[in-house]
C-alpha positions as CSV (number, residue, x, y, z in Angstrom):
1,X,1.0,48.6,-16.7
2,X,3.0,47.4,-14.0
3,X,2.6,43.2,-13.0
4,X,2.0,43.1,-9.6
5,X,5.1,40.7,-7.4
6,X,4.0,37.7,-6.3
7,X,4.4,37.1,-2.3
8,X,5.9,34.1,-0.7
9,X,3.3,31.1,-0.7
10,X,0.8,32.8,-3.9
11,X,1.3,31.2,-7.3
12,X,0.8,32.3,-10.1
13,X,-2.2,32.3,-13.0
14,X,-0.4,29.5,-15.1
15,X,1.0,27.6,-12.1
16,X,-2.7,27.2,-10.6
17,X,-4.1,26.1,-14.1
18,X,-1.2,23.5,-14.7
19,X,-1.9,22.3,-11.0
20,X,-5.7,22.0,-11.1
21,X,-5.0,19.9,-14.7
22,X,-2.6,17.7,-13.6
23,X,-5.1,17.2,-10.5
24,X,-7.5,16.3,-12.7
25,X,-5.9,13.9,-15.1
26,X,-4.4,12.4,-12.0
27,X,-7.9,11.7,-10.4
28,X,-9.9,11.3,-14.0
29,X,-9.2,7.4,-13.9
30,X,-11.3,7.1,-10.3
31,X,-13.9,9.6,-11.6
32,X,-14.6,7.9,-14.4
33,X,-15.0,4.0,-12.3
34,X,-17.0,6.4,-10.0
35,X,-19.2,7.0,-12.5
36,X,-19.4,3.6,-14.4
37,X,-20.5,1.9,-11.6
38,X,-23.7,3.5,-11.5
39,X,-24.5,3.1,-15.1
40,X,-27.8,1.7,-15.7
41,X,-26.8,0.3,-19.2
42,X,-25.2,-3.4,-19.8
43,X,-22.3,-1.9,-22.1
44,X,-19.7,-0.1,-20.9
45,X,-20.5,3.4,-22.9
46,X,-19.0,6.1,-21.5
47,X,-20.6,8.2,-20.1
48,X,-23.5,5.9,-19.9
49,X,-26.7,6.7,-20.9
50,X,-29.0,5.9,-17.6
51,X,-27.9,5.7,-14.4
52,X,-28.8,3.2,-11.5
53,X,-28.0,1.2,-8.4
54,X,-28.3,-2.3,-10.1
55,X,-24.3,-3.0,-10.4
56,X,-24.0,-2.4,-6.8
57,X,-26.9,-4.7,-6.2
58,X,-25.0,-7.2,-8.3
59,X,-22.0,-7.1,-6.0
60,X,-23.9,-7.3,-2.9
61,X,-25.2,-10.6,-4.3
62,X,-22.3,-11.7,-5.6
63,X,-20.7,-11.3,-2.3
64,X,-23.4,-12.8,0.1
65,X,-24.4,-15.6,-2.5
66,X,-21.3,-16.6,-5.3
67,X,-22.2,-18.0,-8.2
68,X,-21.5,-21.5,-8.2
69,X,-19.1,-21.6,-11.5
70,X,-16.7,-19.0,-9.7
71,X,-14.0,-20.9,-8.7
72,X,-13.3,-19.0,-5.3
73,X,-15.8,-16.6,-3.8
74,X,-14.8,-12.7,-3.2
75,X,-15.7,-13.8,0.7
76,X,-12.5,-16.0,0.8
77,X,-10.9,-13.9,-1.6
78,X,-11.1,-10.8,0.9
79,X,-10.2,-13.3,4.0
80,X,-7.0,-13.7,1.9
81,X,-6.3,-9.9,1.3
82,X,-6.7,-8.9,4.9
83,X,-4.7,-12.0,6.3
84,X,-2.0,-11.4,3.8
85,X,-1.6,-7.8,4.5
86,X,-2.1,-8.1,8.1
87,X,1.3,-10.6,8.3
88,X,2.6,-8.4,5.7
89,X,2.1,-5.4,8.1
90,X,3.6,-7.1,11.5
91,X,6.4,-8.8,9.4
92,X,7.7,-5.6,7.6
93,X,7.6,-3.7,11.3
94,X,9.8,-6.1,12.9
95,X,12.1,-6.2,10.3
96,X,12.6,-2.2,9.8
97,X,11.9,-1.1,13.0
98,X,15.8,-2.5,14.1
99,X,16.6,-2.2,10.5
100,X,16.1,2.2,10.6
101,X,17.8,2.1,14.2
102,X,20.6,0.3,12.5
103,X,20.9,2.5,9.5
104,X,20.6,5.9,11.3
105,X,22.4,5.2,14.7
106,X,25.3,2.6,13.7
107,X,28.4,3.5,11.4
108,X,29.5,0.4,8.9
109,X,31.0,-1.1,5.7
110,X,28.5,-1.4,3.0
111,X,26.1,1.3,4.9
112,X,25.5,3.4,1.7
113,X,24.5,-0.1,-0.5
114,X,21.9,-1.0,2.2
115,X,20.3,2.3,1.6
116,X,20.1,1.6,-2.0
117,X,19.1,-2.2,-1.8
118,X,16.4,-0.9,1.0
119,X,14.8,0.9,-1.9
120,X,15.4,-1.4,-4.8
121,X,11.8,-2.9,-4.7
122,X,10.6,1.2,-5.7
123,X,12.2,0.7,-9.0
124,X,12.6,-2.5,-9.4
125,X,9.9,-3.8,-12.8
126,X,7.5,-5.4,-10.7
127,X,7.0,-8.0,-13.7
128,X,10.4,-9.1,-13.8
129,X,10.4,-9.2,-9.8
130,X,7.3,-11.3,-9.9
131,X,8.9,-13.9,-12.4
132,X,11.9,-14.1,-10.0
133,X,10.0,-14.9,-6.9
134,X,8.3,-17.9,-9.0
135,X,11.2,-19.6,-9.8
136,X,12.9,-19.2,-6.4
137,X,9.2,-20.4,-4.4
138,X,9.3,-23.1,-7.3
139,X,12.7,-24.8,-7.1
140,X,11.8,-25.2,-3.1
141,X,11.2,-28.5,-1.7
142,X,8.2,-27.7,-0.2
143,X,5.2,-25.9,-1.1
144,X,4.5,-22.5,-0.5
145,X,0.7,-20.8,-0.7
146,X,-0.3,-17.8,1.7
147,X,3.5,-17.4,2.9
148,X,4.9,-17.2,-0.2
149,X,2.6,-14.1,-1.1
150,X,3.6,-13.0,2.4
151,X,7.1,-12.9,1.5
152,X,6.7,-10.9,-1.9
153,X,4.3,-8.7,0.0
154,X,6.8,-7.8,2.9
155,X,9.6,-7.4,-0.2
156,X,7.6,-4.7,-1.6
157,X,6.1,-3.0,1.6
158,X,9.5,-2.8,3.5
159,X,11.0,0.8,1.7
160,X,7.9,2.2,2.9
161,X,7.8,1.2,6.5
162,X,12.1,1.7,7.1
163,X,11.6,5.1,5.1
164,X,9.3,6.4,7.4
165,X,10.8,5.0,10.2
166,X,14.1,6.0,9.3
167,X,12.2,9.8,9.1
168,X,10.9,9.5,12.6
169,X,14.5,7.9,13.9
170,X,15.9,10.7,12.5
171,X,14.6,13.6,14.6
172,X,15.5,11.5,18.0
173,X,18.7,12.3,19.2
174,X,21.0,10.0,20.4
175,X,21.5,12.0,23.8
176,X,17.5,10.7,24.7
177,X,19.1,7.2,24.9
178,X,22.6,8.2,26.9
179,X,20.1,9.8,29.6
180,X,18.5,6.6,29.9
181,X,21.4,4.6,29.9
182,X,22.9,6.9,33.1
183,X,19.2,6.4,35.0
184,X,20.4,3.3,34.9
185,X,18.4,1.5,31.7
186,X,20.4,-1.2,30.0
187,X,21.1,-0.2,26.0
188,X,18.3,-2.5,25.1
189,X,15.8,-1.2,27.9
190,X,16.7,2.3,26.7
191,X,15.3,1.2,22.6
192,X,12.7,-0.5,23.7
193,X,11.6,1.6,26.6
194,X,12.3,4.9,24.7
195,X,13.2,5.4,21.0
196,X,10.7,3.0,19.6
197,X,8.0,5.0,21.8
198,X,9.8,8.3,20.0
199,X,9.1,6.5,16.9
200,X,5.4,5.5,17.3
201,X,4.5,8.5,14.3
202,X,7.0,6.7,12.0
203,X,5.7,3.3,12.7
204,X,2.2,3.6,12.5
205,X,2.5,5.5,8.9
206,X,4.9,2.6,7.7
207,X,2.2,-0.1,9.5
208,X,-0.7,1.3,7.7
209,X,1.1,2.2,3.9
210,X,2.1,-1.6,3.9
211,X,-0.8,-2.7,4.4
212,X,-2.4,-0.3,1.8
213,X,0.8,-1.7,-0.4
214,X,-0.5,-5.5,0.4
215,X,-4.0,-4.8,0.2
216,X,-3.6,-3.6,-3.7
217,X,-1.0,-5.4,-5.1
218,X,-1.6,-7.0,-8.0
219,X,1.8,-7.6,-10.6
220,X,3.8,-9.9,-8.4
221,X,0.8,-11.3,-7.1
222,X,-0.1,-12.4,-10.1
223,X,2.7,-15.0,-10.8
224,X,2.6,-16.3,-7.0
225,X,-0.9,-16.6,-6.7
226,X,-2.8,-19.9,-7.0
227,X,-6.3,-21.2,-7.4
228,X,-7.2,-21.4,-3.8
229,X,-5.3,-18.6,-2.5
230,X,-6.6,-15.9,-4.6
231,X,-6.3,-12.4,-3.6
232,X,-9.3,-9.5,-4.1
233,X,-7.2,-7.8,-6.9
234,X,-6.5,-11.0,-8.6
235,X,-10.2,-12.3,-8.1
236,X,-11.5,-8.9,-9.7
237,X,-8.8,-9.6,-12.8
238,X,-10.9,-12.8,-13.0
239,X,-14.2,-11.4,-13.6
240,X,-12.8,-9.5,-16.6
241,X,-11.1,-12.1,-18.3
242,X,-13.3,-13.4,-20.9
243,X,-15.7,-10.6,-21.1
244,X,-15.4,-7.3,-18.7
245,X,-18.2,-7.7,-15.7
246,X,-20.0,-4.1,-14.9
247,X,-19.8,-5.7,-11.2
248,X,-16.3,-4.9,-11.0
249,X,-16.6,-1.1,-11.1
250,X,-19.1,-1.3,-7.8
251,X,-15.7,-3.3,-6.3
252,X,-13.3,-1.2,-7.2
253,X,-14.8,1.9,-5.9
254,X,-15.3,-0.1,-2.5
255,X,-11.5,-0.5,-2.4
256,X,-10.6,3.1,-3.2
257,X,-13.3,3.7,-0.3
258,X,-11.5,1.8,1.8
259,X,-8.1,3.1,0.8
260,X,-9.2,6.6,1.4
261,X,-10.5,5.6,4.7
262,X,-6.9,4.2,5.2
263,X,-5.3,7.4,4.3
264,X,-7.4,9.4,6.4
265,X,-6.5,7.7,9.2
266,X,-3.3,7.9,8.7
267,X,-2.9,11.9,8.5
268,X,-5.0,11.8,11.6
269,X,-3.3,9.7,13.7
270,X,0.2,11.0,12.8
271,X,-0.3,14.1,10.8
272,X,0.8,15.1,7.3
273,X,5.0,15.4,8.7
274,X,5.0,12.2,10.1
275,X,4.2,10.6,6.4
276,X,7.1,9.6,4.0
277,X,6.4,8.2,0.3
């Protein structure tokens, strides 16, 4: 019996079934918060053995009325999140914007080590990072709260945003800018006025994955944070200290809402090409 050929673009039997099960181990950890959160029992059985709404009630209440023994509400907790990853955003734009023209247009000494250093933060233990920045904020004269995890937050966002503009730099010729130059446009007029226009896919999808990155970041957070600038991750961390509360499940599944939501925006608005991991 002869085995048919496989065209360009098919797969094959065993390359679907590996695909669909590393798919599903990939996505098993969300499925499985999905479904905690509406369990209707006061364990954490899994699966659970009733199902309700009452978790999700208890987050609603939580958030609108905080108990008075927490030590920060989640409303100031999430006012810290989005003001920290808004900065984080703006701040890690200025810098790679230039920083991507710089490493794709201009020739220099050292060029190949600032492409490495530029990615460092990828690989870098996040633990041992997060140590670091302590004793550097610490040995300041001067006290550091929200900027400090501003500064950690742009470390860690800024390979995303100068990858993807770097991508979108990348397909702009140089030749857009010399026509500019001879209509008369000065060399700073013709970035300003042109390329970073060119680059608007490329900005946008580094804008929006740093602020995903800020948004969830919890490791180096952790060792920066304080007790009255307290991030959403770290304030869910809080709640499962001393004994795991069901609460946090209906929480967590708001933020991989909102992440999703995120994402989705961001294919939309720039398509699946304009992306870069």
């Amino acid at each position: 019996m002869k085995t048919r050929m496989l065209l360009p673009g098919e797969t094959g039997r065993f390359a679907s079934t590996l695909s669909w099960l590393i798919l599903l181990l990939a996505v098993m950890p969300i499925l499985t918060m999905i479904v905690m959160s509406f369990s209707g029992a006061s364990n954490l059985d899994f699966p659970p053995a009733s199902y309700s709404l009452k978790w999700y009630q208890a987050a609603w209440h939580t958030f609108v009325s905080p108990d008075s023994s927490d030590v920060l509400s989640l409303g100031k907790a999430l006012g810290t999140s989005l003001w920290v990853s808004c900065l984080t955003m703006i701040l890690a734009t200025l810098v790679a914007v230039p920083a991507s023209y710089a490493l794709t247009r201009c020739e220099f000494r050292g060029k190949a080590v600032a492409l490495q250093l530029m990615s460092l933060p990828l690989v870098f233990p996040m633990v041992v990072l997060g140590l670091a920045l302590l004793l550097v904020f610490d040995s300041l004269p001067f006290h550091m709260d929200v900027s400090r995890l501003v500064i950690a937050h742009v470390i860690l966002a800024l390979p995303f945003v100068v990858k993807n503009c770097t991508a979108a730099m990348v397909s702009i010729g140089s030749e857009v800018e010399e026509a500019a130059q001879m209509l008369g446009a000065s060399p700073t007029r013709a970035i300003v006025d042109v390329v970073v226009p060119l680059m608007k896919s490329g900005i946008l999808a580094g804008m929006l994955l740093a602020f995903i990155v800020s948004f969830n970041e919890f490791t180096v957070t952790y060792f920066l944070y304080n007790i009255d600038v307290m991030t959403v991750p770290i304030w869910m961390y809080s709640r499962t200290v001393s004994s795991l509360d069901p609460t946090v499940f209906s929480f967590a599944v708001l933020i991989v809402l909102i992440d999703f939501a995120l994402i989705w925006a961001l294919e939309k608005l720039v398509g699946e090409g304009g992306v870069s991991f």
